[in-house]
C-alpha positions as CSV (number, residue, x, y, z in Angstrom):
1,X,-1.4,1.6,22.6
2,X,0.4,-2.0,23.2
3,X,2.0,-3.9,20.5
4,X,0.8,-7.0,20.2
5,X,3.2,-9.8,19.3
6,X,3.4,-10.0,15.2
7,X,4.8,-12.6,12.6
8,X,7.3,-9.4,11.4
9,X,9.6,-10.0,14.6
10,X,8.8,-14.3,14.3
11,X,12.2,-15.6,15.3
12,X,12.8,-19.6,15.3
13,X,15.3,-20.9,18.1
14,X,16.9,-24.1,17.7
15,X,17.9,-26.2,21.1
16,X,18.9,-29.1,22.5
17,X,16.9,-30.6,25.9
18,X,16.2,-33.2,27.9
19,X,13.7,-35.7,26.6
20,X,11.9,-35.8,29.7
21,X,7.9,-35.7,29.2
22,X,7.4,-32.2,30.3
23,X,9.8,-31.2,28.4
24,X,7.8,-29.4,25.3
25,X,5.5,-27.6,27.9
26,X,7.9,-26.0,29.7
27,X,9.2,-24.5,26.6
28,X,5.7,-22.6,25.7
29,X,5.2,-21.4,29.5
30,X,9.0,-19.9,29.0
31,X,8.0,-18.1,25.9
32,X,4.4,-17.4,27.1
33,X,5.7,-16.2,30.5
34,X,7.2,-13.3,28.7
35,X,4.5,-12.4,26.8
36,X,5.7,-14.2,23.5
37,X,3.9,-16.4,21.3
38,X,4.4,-20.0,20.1
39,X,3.6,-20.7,16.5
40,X,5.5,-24.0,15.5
41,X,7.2,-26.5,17.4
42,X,9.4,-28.6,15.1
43,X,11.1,-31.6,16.4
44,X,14.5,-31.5,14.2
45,X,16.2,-34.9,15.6
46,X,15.7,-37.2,18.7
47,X,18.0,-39.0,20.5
48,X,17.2,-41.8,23.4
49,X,17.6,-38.9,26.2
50,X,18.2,-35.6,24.5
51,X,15.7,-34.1,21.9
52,X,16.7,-31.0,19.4
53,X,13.7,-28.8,18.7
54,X,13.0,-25.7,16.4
55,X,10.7,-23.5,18.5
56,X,9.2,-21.0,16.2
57,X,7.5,-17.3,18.4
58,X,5.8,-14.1,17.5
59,X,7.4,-11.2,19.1
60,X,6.3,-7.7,19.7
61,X,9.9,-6.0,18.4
62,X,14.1,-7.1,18.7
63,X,14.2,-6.5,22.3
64,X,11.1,-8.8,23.2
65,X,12.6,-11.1,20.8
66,X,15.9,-11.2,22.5
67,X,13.5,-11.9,26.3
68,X,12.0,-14.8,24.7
69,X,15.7,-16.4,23.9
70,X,16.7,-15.6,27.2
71,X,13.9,-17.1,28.7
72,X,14.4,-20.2,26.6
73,X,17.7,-20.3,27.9
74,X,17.0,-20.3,31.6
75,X,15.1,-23.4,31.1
76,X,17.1,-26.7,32.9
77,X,19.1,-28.4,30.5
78,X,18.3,-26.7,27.7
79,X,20.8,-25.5,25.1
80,X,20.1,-22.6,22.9
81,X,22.2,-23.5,19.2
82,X,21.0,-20.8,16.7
83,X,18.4,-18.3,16.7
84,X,17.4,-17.0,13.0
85,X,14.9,-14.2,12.9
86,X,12.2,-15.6,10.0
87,X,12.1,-11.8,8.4
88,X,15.4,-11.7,7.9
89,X,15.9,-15.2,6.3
90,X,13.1,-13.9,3.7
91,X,14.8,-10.9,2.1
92,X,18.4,-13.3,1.4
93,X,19.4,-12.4,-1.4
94,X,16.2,-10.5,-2.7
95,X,12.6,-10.9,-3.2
96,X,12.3,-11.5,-7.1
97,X,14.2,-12.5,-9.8
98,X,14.4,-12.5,-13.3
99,X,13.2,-15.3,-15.5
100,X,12.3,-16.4,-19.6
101,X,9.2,-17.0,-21.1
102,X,10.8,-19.0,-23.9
103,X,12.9,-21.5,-24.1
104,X,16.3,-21.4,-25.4
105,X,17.1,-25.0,-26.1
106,X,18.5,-24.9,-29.6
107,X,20.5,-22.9,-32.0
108,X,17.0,-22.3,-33.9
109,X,15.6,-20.8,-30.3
110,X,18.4,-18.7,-29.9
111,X,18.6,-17.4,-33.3
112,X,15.2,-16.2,-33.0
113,X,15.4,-15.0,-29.4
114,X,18.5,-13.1,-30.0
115,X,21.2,-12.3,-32.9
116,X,20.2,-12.4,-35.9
117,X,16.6,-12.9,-35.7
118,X,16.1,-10.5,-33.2
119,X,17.2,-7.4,-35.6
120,X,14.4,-8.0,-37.3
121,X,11.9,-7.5,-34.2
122,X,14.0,-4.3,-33.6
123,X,13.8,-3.1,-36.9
124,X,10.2,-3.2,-37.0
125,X,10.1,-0.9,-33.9
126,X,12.2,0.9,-35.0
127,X,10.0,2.0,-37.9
128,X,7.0,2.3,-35.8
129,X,7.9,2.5,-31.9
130,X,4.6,2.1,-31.0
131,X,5.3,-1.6,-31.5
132,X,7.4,-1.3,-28.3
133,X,4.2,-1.9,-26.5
134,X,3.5,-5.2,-28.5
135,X,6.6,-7.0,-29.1
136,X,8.4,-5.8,-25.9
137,X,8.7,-6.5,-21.9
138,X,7.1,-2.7,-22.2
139,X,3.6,-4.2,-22.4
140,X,3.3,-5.5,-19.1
141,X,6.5,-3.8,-17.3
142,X,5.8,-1.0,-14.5
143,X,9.1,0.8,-13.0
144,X,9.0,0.8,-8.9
145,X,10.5,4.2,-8.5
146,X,11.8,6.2,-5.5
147,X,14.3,8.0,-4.2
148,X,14.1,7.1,-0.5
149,X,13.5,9.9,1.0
150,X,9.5,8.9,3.1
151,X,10.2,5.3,3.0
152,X,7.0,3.7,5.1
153,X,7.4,5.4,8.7
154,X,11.1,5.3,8.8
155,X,11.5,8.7,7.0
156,X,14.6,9.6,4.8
157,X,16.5,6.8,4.8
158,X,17.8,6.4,1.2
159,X,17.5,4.4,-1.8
160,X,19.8,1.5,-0.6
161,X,17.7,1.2,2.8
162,X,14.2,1.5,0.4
163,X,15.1,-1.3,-1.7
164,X,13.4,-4.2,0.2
165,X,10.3,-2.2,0.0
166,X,10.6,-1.8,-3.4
167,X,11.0,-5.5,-4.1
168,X,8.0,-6.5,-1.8
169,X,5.9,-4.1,-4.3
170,X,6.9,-5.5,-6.8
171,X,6.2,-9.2,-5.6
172,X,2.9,-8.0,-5.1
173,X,2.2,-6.5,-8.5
174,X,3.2,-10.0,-9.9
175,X,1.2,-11.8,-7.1
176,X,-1.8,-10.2,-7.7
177,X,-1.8,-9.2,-11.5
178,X,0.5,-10.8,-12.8
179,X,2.9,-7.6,-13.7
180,X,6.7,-7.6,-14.3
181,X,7.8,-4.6,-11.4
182,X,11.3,-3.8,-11.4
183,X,12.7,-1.5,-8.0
184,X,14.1,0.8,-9.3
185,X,15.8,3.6,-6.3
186,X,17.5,6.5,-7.1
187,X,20.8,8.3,-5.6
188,X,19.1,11.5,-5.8
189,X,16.7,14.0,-4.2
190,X,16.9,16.3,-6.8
191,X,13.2,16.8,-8.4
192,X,14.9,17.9,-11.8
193,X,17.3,14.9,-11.7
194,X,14.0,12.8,-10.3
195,X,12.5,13.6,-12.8
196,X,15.2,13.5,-15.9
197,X,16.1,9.7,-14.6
198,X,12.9,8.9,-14.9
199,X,12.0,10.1,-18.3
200,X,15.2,8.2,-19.8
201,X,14.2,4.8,-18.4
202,X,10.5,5.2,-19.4
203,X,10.8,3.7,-22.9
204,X,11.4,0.1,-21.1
205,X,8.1,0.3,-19.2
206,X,4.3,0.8,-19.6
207,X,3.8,2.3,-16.6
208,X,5.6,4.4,-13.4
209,X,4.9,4.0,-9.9
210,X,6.3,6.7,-7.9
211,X,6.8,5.1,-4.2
212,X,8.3,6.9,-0.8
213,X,9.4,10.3,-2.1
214,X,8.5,12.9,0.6
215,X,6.1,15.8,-0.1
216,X,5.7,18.7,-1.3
217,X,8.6,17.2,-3.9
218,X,6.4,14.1,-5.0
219,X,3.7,16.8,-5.9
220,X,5.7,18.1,-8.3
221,X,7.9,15.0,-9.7
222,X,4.3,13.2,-10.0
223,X,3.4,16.7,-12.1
224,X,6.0,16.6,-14.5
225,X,6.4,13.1,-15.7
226,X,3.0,13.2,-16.4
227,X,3.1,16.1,-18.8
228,X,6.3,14.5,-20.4
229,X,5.7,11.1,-20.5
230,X,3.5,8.8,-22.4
231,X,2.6,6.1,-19.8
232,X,0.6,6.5,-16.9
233,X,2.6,7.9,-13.6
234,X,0.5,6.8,-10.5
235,X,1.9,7.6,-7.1
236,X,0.9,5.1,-5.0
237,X,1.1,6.6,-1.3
238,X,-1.3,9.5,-2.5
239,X,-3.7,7.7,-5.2
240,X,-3.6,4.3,-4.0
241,X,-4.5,5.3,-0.8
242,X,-7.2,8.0,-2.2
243,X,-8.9,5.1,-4.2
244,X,-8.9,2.8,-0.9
245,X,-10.2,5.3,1.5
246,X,-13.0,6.4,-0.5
247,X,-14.2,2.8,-1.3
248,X,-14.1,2.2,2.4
249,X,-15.6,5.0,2.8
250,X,-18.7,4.5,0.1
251,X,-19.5,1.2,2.0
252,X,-18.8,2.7,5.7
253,X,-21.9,5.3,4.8
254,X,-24.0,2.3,3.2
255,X,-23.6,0.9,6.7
256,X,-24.6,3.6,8.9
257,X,-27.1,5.3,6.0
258,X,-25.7,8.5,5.2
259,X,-24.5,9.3,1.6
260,X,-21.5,11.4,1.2
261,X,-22.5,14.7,-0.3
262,X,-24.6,14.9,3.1
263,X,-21.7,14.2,5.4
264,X,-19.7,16.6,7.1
265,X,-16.1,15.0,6.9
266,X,-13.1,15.9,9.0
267,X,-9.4,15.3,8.1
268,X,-6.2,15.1,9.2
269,X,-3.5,15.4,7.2
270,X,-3.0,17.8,4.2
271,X,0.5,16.1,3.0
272,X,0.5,13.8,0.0
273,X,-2.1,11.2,0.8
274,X,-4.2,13.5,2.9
275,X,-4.9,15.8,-0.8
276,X,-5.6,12.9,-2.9
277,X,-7.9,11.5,-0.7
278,X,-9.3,14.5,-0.6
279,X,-9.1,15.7,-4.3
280,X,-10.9,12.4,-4.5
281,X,-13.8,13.1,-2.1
282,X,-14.6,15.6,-3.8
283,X,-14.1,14.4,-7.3
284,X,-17.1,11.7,-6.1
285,X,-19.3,14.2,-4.6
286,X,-18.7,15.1,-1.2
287,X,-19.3,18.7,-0.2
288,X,-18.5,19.6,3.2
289,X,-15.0,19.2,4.4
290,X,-12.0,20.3,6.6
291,X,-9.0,19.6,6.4
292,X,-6.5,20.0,9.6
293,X,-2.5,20.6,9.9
294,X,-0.4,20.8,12.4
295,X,-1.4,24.8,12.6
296,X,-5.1,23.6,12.9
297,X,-7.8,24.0,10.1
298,X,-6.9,24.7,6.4
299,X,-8.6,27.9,5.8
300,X,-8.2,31.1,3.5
301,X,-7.1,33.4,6.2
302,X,-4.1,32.0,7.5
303,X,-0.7,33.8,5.9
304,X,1.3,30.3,5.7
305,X,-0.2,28.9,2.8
306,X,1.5,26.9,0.7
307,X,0.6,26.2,-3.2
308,X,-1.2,23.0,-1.9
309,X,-2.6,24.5,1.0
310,X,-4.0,27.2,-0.9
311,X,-5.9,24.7,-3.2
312,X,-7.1,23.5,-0.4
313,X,-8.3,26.2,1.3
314,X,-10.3,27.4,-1.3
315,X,-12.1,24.3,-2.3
316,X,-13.1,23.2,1.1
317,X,-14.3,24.7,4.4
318,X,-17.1,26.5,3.2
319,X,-17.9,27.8,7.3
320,X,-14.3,29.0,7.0
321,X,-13.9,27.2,10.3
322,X,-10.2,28.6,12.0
323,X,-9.9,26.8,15.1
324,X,-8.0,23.0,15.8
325,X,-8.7,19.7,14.9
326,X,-10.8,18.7,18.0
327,X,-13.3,21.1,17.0
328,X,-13.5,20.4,13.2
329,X,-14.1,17.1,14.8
330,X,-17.0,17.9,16.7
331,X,-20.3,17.2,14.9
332,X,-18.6,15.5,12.4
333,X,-20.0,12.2,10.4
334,X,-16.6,11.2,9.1
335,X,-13.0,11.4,10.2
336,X,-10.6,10.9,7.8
337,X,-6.6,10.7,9.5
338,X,-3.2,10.6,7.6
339,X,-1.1,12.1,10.1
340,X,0.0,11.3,13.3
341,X,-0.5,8.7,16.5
342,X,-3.1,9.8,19.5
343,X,-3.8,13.5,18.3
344,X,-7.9,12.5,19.2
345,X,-8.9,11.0,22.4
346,X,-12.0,9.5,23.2
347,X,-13.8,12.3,24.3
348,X,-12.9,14.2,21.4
349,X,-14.4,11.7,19.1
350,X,-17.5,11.3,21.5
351,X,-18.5,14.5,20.2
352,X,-18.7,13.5,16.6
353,X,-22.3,13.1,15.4
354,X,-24.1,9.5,15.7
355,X,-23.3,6.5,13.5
356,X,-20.0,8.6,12.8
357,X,-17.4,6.6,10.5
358,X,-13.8,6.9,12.1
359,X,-10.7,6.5,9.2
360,X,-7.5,6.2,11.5
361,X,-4.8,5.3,9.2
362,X,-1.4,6.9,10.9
363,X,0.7,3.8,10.9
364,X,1.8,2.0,13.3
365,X,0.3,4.0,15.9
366,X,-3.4,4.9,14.7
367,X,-4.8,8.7,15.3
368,X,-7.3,7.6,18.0
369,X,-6.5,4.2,20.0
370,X,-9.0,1.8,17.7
371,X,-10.3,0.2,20.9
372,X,-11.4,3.7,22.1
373,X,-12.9,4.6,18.6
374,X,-15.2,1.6,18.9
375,X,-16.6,2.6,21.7
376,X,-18.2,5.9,20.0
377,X,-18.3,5.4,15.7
378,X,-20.4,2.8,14.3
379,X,-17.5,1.9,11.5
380,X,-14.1,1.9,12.2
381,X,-11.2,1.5,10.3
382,X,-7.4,1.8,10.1
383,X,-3.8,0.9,8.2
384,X,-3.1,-2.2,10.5
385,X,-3.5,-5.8,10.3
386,X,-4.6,-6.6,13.2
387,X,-7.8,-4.9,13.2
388,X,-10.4,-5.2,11.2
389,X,-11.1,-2.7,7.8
390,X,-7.1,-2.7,7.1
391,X,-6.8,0.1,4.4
392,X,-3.9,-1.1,2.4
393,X,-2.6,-0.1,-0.7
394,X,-2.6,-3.7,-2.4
395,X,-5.6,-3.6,-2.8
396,X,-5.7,-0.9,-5.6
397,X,-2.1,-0.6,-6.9
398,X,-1.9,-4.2,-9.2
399,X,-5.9,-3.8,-10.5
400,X,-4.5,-0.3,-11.4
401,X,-1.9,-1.0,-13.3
402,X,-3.7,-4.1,-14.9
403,X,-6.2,-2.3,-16.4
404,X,-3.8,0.6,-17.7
405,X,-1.4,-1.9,-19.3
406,X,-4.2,-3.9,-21.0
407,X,-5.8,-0.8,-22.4
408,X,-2.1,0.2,-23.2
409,X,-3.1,3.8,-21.6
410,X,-1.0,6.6,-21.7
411,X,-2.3,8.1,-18.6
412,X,-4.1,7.7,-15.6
413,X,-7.4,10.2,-14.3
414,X,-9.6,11.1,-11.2
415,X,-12.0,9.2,-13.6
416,X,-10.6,6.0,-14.1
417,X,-9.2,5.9,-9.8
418,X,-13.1,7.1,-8.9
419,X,-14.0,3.7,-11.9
420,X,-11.6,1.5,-9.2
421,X,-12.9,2.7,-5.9
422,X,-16.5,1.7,-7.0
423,X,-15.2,-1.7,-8.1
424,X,-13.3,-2.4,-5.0
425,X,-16.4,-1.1,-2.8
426,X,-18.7,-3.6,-4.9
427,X,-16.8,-6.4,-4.4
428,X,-18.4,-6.5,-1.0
429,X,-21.7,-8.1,-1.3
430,X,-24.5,-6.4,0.6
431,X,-24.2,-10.1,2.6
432,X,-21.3,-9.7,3.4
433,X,-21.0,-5.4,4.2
434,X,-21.2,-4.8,8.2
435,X,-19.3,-2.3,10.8
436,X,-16.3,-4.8,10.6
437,X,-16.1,-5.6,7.1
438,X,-16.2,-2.5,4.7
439,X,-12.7,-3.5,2.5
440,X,-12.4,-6.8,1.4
441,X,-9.1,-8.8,2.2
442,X,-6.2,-8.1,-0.3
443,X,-6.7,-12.0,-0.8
444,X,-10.6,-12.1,-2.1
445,X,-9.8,-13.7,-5.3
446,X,-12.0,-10.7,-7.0
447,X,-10.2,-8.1,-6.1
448,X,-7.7,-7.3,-8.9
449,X,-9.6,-8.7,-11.6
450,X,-12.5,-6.1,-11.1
451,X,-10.6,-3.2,-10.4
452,X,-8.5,-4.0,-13.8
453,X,-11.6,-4.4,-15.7
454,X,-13.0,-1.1,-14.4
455,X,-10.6,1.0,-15.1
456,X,-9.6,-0.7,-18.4
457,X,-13.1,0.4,-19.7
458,X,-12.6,3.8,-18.1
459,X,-9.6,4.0,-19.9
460,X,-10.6,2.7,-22.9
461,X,-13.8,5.2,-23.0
462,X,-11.2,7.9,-22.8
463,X,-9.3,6.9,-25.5
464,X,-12.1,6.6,-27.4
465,X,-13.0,10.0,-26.7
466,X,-10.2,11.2,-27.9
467,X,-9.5,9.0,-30.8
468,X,-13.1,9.2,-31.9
469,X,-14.2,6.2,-34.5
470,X,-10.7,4.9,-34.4
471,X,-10.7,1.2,-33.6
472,X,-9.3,0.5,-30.1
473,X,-6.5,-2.1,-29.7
474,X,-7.8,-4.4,-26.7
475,X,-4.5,-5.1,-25.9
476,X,-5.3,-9.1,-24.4
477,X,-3.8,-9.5,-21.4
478,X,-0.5,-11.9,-22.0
C-alpha cells in the first residue's frame, strides 16, 4: 500500500526568492508537483525585491524529502539556505528532563531538602521501608525498561538506538497521568542479567514497564520479576496492546451485534502481543479461537511446539483445525492480526462471515490493505494514524499505571487489565460508537482518568481480599 506524506518526515526549507507576486505559488506547485505537502509558509524577512521564506512540507520518507528540496531548488531565483528536518530538531538533546517540586531558596529549604534534615526522612524508612512509597519519588515513579533488542519495527537495534523511544514513553506517561518515567536501556540481552538489573533498581520505583525486548525472552523476564518483585511489572507491547484490542473489540461486536463468546475469532500472530491478546480473550469470555503462525494454525498435533505454543494449543482450536491462515479465516466473525504486512487479500477476507470485524495491526504495513478490508468487514481497524480505529498503546499504558501507583499495588492481574478494557470501551458513548469510531482518540480528556479509576478499585478489591478487614491506604494521588 502507498505511503502517504506524514508529519514524521516534516522538513522546513529556508530560501531566499524573488519578490515577484507569483512568487509563494510557485513554491506549493514545486512541492505539490512531487507529491509533497505544504503545511506552513513562514515569511522570515522581506526585502524591497527579495523575500526569505521558511516553507514547512510533509513528506512520505528521506528520499521524498530530499525531491521536494530539489524541487524547491529548480525554481527561478530561488536560493535554498538550510533545510532542518522538524523530527530531528525535536529529540535535541532529549525528550524530558528532570525538575523540583520544592523550592530551594534558603538555607532553611535546603536543610530540610537535604543534609541534615533529610537523615531524618531516611531514618524513618529505614525503620519501616514501606514508607519508601510515601515519602519518596517511589510513589509515583515507573522504570521504562528495555534492552533493545524488538525496538518498534526496526528489530534488534540496541539500547543506545531504543533510547528515543524510551523517552517518548515516558513523555507520555507524564502527559497523560501525570507519572515520573525514567528510560531506562540496558547493555544486555541476557534474561538472568535482565532480570538481576532490574530487581536492584526496583527499590527507586513503583512500578516496571518492560518495553521492546524480543519474544520468547520477554515471556520469561516479564515471569520472573513478577515473582520477585513487589511492584507491578506490566509489559506494555503484550498487555497494553491486549487491553486495547479487546476494548475495540467489545465495541466492534456492539456495532455489528454479535457478542464475543458467540464469535468465531481468527488470529495471527502467536508471539508476545498475539498471546496476551489472546490470554485476554479468553479471560473475558470468548470461546472459539485460532491462532495462526508462520507454520499455519496452532494446533496439538504439530511436533514444533514450543512452551507457549503448547498453551496455546491446548486452550484454543477446539475443531483442531490444521490447515493455513486463509482458511481459519474463512467463516470467521473476527480477525485479530499481530504479525506481518499483506499475508490476507481481499478475497480471502471476502470469505469471512457477514458484519465480520477485521483487527489489522502489523505496523507500518497492515495485514490486509485497510482500503481493501472496507470493502468486505463492517468494522475495521488498525495500528496507524491515518486511518480511523488507531489501536495504540497510549491509550492504556498511563491509566494503567495510574491506578496501580494510587492504590500503591504490588502487582498487576488479567482482572484488573480486563477492569481497563471495559473502562476504555465505555468511554465511547453509545452516540458516539459507529464502524469508524470504536477506540476513542488518545486525546479524549477521559481516557486516563477512567482507566486509573478502574483499575485502582480492581486493585484495591484485591488487596482487600487479601488483607481482609485491614484498612486500605488510598494512597491520594500527589
Amino acid at each position: 500500500m502507498a505511503t502517504l506524506p506524514s508529519v514524521s518526515y516534516s522538513i522546513t526549507v529556508r530560501l531566499e526568492l524573488d519578490g515577484h507576486g507569483s512568487a509563494v505559488s510557485s513554491l506549493t506547485s514545486a512541492v505539490e508537483r512531487v507529491g509533497g505537502i505544504v503545511t506552513a509558509l513562514d515569511v522570515r524577512s522581506s526585502e524591497h525585491d527579495r523575500i526569505r521564506i521558511d516553507v514547512t512540507c510533509a513528506a512520505r520518507d528521506t528520499d521524498h524529502a530530499k525531491s521536494i528540496v530539489d524541487s524547491l531548488g529548480s525554481i527561478r531565483g530561488v536560493v535554498v539556505h538550510k533545510v532542518s528536518d522538524r523530527t530531528f530538531l525535536l529529540h535535541l538533546g532529549g525528550k524530558i528532563e528532570v525538575s523540583s517540586k520544592v523550592p530551594l531558596r534558603n538555607r532553611d529549604e535546603l536543610s530540610m531538602a537535604y543534609t541534615p534534615g533529610v537523615a531524618r526522612v531516611s531514618q524513618a524508612i529505614a525503620a519501616n521501608p514501606e514508607d519508601a512509597r510515601r515519602l519518596t519519588i517511589k510513589r509515583n515513579s515507573v522504570a521504562v525498561v528495555t534492552d533493545g533488542s524488538a525496538v518498534l519495527g526496526l528489530g534488534n537495534i540496541g539500547p543506545e538506538a531504543a533510547m528515543p523511544v524510551m523517552e517518548g514513553k515516558a513523555a507520555l506517561f507524564k502527559r497523560f497521568a501525570d507519572i515520573d518515567a525514567w528510560p531506562i536501556a540496558l547493555d544486555t540481552q541476557d534474561t538472568d542479567e535482565i532480570v538481576r538489573a532490574v530487581e536492584m533498581i526496583a527499590p527507586g520505583f513503583g512500578g516496571v514497564n518492560l518495553e521492546d525486548i524480543s519474544a520468547p525472552r520477554c515471556f520469561e523476564v516479564e515471569s520472573r520479576l513478577r515473582e520477585s518483585l513487589d511492584i507491578p511489572v506490566f509489559h506494555d507491547d503484550q498487555h497494553g496492546t491486549a487491553i486495547v484490542v479487546l476494548a475495540a473489540l467489545r465495541n466492534a461486536l456492539r456495532v455489528v451485534g454479535k457478542q464475543l463468546e458467540h464469535v468465531r475469532i481468527a488470529m495471527s500472530g502467536a508471539g508476545a502481543a498475539g498471546t496476551a491478546i489472546l490470554k485476554l480473550l479468553l479471560h473475558a469470555g470468548a470461546k472459539n479461537v485460532v491462532v495462526c503462525d508462520i507454520s499455519g494454525a496452532v494446533h496439538s498435533g504439530r511436533d514444533d511446539l514450543d512452551e507457549n505454543l503448547a498453551w496455546i494449543a491446548e486452550h484454543t482450536n477446539p475443531d483442531g483445525y490444521s490447515g493455513d491462515l486463509r482458511g481459519a479465516v474463512a467463516g470467521a466473525d473476527v480477525f485479530i492480526g499481530v504479525s506481518a504486512p499483506n499475508v490476507l487479500t481481499g478475497p480471502d477476507v471476502a470469505e469471512m462471515a457477514s458484519d465480520a470485524v477485521i483487527f489489522a495491526l502489523a505496523n507500518p504495513d497492515p495485514e490486509v490493505d485497510p482500503e481493501v478490508a472496507h470493502l468486505h468487514a463492517s468494522v475495521v481497524a488498525t495500528g496507524r494514524s491515518d486511518y480511523p480505529n488507531q489501536i495504540n498503546n497510549v491509550l492504556v499504558f498511563p491509566g494503567v499505571f495510574r491506578g496501580l501507583l494510587d492504590a500503591q499495588s504490588r502487582s498487576v492481574d488479567s482482572g484488573m487489565m480486563l477492569a481497563a478494557a471495559r473502562a476504555l470501551a465505555d468511554t465511547v458513548s453509545d452516540e458516539e460508537l459507529g464502524p469508524h469510531y470504536v477506540i476513542p482518540s488518545v486525546f479524549h480528556s477521559d481516557v486516563a482518568q477512567s482507566v486509573a479509576a478502574a483499575v485502582r478499585s480492581a486493585a484495591q478489591h484485591e488487596r482487600q481480599d487479601t488483607l481482609g478487614d485491614d484498612r486500605l491506604d488510598d494512597a491520594p494521588r500527589r
